[in-house]
C-alpha positions as CSV (number, residue, x, y, z in Angstrom):
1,X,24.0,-9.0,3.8
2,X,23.8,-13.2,4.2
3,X,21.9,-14.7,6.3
4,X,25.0,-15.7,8.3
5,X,25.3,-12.1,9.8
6,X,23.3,-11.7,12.7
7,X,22.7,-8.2,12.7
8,X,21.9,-4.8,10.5
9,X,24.3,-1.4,11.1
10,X,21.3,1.3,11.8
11,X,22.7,4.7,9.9
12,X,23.7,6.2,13.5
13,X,25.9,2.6,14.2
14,X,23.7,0.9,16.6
15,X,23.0,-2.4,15.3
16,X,19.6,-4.3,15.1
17,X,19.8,-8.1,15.2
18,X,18.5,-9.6,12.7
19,X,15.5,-12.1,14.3
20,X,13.0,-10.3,16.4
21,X,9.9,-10.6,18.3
22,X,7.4,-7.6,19.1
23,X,9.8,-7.5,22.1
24,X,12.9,-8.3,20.6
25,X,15.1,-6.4,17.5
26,X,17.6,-8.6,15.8
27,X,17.2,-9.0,12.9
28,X,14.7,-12.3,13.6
29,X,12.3,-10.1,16.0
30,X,9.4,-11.5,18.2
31,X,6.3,-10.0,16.8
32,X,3.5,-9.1,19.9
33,X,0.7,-7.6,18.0
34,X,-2.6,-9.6,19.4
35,X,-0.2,-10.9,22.3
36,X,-2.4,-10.6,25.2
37,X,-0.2,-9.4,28.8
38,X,-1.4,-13.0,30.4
39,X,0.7,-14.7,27.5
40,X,3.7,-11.9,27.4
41,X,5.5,-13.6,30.5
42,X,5.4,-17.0,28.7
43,X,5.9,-16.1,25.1
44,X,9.2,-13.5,25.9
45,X,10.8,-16.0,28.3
46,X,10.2,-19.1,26.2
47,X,11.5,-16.7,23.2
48,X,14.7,-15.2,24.9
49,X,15.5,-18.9,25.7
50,X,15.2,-20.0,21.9
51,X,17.6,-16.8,21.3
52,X,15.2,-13.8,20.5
53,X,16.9,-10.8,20.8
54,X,14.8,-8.6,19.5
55,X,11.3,-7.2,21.1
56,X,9.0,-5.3,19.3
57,X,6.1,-3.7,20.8
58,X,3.6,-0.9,20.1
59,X,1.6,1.7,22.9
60,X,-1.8,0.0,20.7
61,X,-1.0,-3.2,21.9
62,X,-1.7,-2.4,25.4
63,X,1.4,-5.0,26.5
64,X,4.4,-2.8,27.3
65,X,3.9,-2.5,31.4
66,X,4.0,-6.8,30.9
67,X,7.1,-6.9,28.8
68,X,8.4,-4.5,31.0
69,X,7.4,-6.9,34.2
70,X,9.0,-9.8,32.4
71,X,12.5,-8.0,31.3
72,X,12.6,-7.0,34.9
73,X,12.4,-11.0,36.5
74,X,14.8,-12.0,33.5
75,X,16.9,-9.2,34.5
76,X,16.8,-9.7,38.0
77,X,17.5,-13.4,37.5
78,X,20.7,-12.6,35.7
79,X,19.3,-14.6,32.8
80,X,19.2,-11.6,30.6
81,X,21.3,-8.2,30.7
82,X,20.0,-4.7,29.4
83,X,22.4,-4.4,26.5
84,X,21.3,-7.7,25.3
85,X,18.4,-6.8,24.4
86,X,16.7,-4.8,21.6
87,X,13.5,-2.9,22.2
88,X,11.0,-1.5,19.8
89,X,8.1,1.0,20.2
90,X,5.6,3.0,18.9
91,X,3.7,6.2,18.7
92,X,-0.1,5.4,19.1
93,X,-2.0,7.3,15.8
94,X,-3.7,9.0,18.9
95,X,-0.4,10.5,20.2
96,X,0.4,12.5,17.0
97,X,1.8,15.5,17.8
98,X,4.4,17.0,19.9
99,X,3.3,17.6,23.0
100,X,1.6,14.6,23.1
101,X,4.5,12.9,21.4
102,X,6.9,13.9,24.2
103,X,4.7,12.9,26.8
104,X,3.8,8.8,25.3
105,X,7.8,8.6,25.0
106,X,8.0,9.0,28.5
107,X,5.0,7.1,29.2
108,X,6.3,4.0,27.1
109,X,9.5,4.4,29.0
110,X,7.8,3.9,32.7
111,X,5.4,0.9,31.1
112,X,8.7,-1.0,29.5
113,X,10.7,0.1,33.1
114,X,13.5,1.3,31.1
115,X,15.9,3.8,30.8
116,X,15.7,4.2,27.3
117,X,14.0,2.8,23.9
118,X,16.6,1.3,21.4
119,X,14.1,1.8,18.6
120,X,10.7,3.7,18.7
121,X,9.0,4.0,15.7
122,X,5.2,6.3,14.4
123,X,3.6,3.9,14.3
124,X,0.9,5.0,11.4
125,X,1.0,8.4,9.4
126,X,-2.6,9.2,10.0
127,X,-4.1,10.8,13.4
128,X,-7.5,9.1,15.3
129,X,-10.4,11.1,14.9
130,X,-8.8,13.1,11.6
131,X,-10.0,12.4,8.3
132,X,-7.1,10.9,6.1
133,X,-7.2,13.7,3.5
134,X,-7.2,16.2,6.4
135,X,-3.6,18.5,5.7
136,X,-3.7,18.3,9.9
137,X,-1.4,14.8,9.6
138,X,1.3,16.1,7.7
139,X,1.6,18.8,10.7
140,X,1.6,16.4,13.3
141,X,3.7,13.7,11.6
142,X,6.1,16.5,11.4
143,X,5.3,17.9,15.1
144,X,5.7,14.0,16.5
145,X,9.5,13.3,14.7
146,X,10.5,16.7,16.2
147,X,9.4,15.7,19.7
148,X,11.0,11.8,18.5
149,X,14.2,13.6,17.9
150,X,14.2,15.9,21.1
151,X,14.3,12.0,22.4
152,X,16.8,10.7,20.7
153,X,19.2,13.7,21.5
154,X,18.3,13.0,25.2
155,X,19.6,9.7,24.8
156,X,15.9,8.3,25.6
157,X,15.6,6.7,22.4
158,X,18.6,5.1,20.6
159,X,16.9,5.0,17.1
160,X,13.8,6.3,15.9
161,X,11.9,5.4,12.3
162,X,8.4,4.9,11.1
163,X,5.9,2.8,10.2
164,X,3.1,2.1,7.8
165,X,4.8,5.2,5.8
166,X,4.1,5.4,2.1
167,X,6.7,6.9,-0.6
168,X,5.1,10.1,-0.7
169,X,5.2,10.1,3.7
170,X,9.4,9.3,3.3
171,X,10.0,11.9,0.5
172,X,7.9,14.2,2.5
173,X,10.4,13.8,5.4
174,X,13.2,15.7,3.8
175,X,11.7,18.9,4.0
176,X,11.7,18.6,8.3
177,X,13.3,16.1,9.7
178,X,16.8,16.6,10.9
179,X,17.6,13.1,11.6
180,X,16.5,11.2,8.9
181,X,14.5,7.7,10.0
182,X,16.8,4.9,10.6
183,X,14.2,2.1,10.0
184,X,10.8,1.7,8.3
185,X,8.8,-1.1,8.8
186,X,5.6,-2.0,6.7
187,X,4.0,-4.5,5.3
188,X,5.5,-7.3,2.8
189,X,5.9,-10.8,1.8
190,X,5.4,-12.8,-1.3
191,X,2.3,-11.4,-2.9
192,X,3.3,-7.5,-1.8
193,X,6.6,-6.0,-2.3
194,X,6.4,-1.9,-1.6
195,X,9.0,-1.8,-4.4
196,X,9.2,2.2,-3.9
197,X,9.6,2.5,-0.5
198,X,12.0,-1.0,-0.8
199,X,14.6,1.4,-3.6
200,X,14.3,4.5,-0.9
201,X,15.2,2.8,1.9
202,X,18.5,1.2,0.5
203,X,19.3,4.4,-1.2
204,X,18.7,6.6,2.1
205,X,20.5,3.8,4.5
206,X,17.4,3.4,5.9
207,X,16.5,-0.5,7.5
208,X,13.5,-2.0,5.9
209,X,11.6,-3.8,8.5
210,X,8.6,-6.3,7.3
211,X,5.4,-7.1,9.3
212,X,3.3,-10.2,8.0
213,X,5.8,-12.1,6.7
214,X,3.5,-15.1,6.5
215,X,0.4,-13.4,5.3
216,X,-0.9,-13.9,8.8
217,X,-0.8,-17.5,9.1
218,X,-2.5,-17.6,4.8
219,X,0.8,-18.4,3.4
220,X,0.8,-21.8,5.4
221,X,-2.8,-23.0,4.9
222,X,-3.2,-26.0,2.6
223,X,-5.4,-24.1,0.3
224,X,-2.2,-21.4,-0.9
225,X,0.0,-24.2,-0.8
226,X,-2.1,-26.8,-3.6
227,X,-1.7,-23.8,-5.7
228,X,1.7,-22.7,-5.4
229,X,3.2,-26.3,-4.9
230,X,6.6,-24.5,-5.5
231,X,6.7,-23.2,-2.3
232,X,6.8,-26.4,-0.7
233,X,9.0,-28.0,-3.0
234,X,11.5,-25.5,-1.9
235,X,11.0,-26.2,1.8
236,X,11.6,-29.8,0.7
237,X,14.5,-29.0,-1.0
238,X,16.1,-27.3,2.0
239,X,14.9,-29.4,3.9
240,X,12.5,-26.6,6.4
241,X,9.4,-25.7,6.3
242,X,7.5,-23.2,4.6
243,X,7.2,-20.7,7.6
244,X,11.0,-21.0,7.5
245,X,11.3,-20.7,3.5
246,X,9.8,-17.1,4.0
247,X,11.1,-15.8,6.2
248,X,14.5,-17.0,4.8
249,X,13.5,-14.9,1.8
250,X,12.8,-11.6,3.5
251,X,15.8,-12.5,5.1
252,X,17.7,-12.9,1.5
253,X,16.2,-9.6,1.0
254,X,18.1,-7.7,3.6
255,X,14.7,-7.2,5.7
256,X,14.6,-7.9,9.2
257,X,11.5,-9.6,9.9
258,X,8.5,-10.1,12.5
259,X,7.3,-13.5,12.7
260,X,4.9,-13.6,16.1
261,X,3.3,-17.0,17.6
262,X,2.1,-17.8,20.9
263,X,3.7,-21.5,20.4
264,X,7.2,-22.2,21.2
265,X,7.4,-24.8,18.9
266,X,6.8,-22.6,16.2
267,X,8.7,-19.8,18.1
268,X,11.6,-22.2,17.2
269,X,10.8,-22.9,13.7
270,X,11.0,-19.3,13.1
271,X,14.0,-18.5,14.7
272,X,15.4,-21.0,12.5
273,X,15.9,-19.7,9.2
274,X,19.4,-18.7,9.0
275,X,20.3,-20.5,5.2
276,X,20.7,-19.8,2.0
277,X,17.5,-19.8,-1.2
278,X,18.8,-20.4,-5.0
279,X,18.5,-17.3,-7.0
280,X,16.3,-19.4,-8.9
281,X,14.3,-19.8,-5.6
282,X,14.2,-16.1,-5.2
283,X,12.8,-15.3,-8.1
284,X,10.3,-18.1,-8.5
285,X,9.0,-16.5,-5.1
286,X,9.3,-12.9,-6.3
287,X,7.6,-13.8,-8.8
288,X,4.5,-13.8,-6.7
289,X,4.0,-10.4,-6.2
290,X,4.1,-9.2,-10.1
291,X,1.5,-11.9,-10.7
292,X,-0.8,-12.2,-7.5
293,X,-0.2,-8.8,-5.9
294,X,-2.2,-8.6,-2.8
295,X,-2.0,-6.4,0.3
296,X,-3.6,-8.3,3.4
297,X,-3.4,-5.6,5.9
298,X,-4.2,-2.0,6.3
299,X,-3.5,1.1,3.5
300,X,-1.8,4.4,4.2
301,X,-2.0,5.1,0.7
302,X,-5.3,7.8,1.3
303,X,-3.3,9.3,4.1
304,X,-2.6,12.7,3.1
């Protein structure tokens, strides 16, 4: 996919725009992890006016009834319509399980004040308060995508997928699910490429979705940059600016991405990163995570 296209085909033909926002799906999407419900009004109006389409979201980020408040005044305003939009959800680790699957769909669905979900992901493959070697997760992984189907048949969710799921999680999959995930988002950037679950998803038409894109804000402190000079030289080159440099490359990658910021300068910035890197670029950048591999946030690997 380049750049230039401004959305990904999901495997069931619903499409995901490319630039997000934890409210917001394309294929650019506004990231609202840490995104406290007195800033959500601000940061989702100030992003749908830059362009966001794409809203991602999460029951563990306590924020959905205040995206929900602010779709409904854009809505009512006539500045925004339903089917512009793209949402994203997902299962709280606490919610594993059908029944209790069933009933945080729902629940999600009367906090966002919609009529359905256009992407609701699990959001971990563990369960709280169970032991990660505990053979209890595999049953309620598989107990929660059955409820996250009964959903999606009811028209309640237009795509479902996971997150934070390992190789072993996706391969595990095939022996339940009857509608495979559409999209799996995880961590990776520059120092760690899931290279695995990367080949699975592009083999399985599955949408790779990436979370920490810029290393939580590391990739753009003065310290990373003195020692890969590179990176600026590229964003030089281009004439952008780091942030935009990666999140071009995830881009190159055919990722969508999650850059999130409270600033609307920098909401900008990100949302402008719609050209083309050098192969040579690519791989100098690539390059990072055979060399300096590093995982910044949290590991499902022990989660059996």
């Amino acid at each position: 996919m380049k750049n230039s296209e401004m959305s990904f085909t999901l495997s069931n033909g619903n499409k995901i725009p490319k630039i997000g926002r934890n409210h917001i799906l394309p294929f650019i999407i506004v990231g609202t992890y840490r995104l406290i419900s007195e800033d959500v009004e601000r940061v989702v109006s100030e992003a749908i006016n830059i362009g966001y389409r794409h809203i991602d979201t999460a029951t563990v980020y306590r924020n959905e009834e205040a995206i929900g408040n602010t779709l409904k005044s854009l809505f009512d305003k006539g500045v925004l319509r339903r089917e512009e939009i793209f949402i994203t959800s997902k299962l709280a680790p606490k919610d594993q399980g059908y029944e209790k699957a069933t009933k945080a769909v729902d629940e999600s669905l009367k906090k966002l004040g919609l009529d359905y979900i256009d992407l609701y992901l699990i959001h971990w493959p563990g369960t709280s308060s169970i032991k990660p070697n505990s053979p209890k997760n595999k049953k309620n992984r598989q107990d929660s995508w059955k409820a996250l189907e009964e959903a999606y048949r009811q028209g309640k969710l237009k795509a479902i997928g996971v997150s934070n799921y390992t190789i072993n999680h996706l391969k595990e999959m095939e022996e339940y699910a009857t509608i495979k995930p559409m999209v799996l988002q995880c961590e990776a950037h520059p120092l760690y490429i899931p290279i695995d679950e990367v080949k699975y998803c592009k083999a399985n038409s599955i949408i790779f979705e990436a979370y920490t894109s810029l290393g939580e804000g590391k990739f753009l402190q003065n310290d990373f940059l003195e020692e890969h000079q590179f990176i600026q030289e590229i964003a030089d080159r281009h004439g952008k600016t780091v942030a935009q440099v990666l999140l071009a490359w995830a881009l190159q990658q055919d990722w969508t991405v999650l850059p999130k910021s409270k600033n609307p300068s920098r909401l900008k910035e990100n949302f402008d990163c719609l050209f083309a890197l050098k192969e040579s670029e690519m791989e100098q950048i690539n390059e990072l995570s055979r060399t300096e591999m590093q995982k910044i946030c949290w590991d499902p690997i022990d989660v059996q």
